[in-house]
C-alpha positions as CSV (number, residue, x, y, z in Angstrom):
1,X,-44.4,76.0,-223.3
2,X,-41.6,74.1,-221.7
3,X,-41.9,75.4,-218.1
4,X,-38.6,73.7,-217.1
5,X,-36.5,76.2,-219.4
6,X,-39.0,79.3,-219.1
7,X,-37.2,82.5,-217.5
8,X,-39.1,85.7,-215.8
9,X,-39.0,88.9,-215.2
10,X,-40.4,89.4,-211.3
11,X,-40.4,92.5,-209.3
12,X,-39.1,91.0,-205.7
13,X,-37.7,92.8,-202.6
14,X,-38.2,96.3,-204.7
15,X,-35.4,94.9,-207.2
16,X,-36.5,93.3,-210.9
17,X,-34.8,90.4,-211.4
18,X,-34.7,87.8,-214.1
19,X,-34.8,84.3,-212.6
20,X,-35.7,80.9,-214.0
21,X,-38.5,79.0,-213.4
22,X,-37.1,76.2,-211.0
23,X,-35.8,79.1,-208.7
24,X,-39.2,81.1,-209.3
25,X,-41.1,77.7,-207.5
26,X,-39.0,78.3,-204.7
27,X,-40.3,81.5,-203.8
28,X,-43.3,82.6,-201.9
29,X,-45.8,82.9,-204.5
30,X,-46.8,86.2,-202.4
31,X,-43.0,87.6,-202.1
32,X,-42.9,88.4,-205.6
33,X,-44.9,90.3,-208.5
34,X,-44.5,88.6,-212.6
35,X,-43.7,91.0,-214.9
36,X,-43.6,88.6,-217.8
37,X,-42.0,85.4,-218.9
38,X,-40.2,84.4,-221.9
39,X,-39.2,81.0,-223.8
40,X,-35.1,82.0,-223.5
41,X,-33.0,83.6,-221.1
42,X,-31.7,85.7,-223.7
43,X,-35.5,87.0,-224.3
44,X,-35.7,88.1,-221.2
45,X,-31.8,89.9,-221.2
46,X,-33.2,91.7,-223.9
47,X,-36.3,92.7,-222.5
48,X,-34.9,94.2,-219.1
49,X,-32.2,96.1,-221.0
50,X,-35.4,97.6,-222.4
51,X,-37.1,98.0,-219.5
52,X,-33.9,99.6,-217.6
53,X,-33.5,102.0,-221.1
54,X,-36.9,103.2,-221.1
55,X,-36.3,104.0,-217.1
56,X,-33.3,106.3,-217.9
57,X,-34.6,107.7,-220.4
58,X,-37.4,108.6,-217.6
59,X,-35.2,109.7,-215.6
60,X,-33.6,112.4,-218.2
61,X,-36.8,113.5,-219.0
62,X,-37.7,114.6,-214.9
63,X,-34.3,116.1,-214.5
64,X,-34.4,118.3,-217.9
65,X,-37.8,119.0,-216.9
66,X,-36.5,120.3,-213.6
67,X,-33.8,122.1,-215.2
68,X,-36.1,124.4,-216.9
């Protein structure tokens, strides 16, 4: 894998982010949690628009829940 063009999901300062791997070396190794790389950027767009779907839909389900 080419390193230099690798993008990531992290978890850092309670926000998930997508960041590439030059800025990923610039962070505290400690300040941050990986979620998962990928070989494109666009890999990882389409991975966190799944990841902030499944959250909604989450969401939807508590608040019909509560609704009940």
């Amino acid at each position: 894998m080419d390193f230099n063009n690798t993008w990531y999901i992290i978890e850092h300062l309670n926000h998930t982010k997508i960041i590439s791997h030059k800025d990923l070396m610039d962070l505290d190794a400690s300040s941050y949690q990986m979620i998962q790389n990928y070989r494109t950027h666009h890999e990882a767009m389409m991975e966190m628009g799944r990841l902030i779907s499944q959250g909604n839909q989450s969401v939807l389900d508590k608040l019909n829940h509560i609704k009940k």
